[in-house]
C-alpha positions in Angstrom: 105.5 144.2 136.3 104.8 143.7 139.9 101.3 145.3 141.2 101.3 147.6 144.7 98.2 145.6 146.5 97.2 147.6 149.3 94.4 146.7 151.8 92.5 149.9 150.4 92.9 149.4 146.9 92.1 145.5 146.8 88.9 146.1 149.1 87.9 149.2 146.8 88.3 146.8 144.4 86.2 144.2 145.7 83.7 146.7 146.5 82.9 147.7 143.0 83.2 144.8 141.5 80.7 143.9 144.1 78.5 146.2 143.0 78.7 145.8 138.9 77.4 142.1 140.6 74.3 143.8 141.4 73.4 145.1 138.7 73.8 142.6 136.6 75.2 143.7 133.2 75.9 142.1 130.1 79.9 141.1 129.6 81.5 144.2 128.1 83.5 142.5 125.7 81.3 140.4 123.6 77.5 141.7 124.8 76.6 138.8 125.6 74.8 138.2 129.2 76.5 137.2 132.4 75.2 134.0 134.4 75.9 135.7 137.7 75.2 132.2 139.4 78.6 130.5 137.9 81.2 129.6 140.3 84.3 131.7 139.8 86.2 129.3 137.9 83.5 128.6 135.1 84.5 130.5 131.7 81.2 131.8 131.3 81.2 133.1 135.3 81.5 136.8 136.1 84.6 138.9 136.3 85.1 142.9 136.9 87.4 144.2 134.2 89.6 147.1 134.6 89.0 149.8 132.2 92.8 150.5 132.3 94.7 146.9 132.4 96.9 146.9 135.3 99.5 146.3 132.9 99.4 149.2 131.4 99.5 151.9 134.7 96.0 150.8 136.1 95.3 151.1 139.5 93.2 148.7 142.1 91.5 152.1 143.5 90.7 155.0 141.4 89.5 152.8 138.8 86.5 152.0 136.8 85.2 148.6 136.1 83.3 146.9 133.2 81.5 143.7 133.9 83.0 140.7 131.7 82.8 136.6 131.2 86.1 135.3 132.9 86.7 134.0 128.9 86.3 137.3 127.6 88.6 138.8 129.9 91.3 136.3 129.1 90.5 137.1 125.5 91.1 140.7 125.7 94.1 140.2 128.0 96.1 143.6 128.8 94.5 145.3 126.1 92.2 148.6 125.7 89.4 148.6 122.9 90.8 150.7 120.0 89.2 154.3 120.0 87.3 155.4 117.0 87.8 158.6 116.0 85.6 160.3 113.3 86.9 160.3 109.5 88.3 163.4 108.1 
C-alpha cells in the first residue's frame, strides 16, 4: 500500500518525533531505555513509532507517536498491542 507523503505530514512528523527525542523516554515496546546518542542505523538507536501502523490507515499528521529501539520497531512490525479488556 503506497503512503500519501506530503510536505506537512512528513515535517509534522519529524516535528514530533523530534520532540519524543527530548524527552527521552524508554522504548515503548520492550521498556527498556533508549540511547538517544546512537546513530540511526544502530538497532539499539531511537525511532518514533506510530501508534496506528501506516499499514493499517495511519497517517504522517494527525498522529501520535511512542518512542521505540529501531529493533523493537522492526519486531512489532505493522502491528497494534492487543487491547485487554476486563474478564466477565
Amino acid at each position: 500500500m503506497a503512503t500519501e507523503r506530503n510536505g506537512r505530514g512528513h515535517r509534522a512528523y519529524r516535528r514530533k518525533a523530534q520532540h519524543l527525542r527530548n524527552k527521552q523516554l524508554p522504548c515503548a515496546w520492550c521498556g527498556h531505555p533508549i540511547d538517544y546518542t546512537l546513530p540511526p542505523n544502530n538497532p539499539l538507536a531511537f525511532t518514533a513509532d506510530h501508534t496506528q501502523p501506516l499499514a493499517t490507515g495511519g497517517h504522517l499528521y494527525n498522529q501520535e507517536l511512542q518512542p521505540m529501539h529501531r529493533k523493537c520497531n522492526a519486531t512489532k512490525g505493522a502491528t497494534t498491542p492487543p487491547t485487554l479488556r476486563p474478564a466477565g
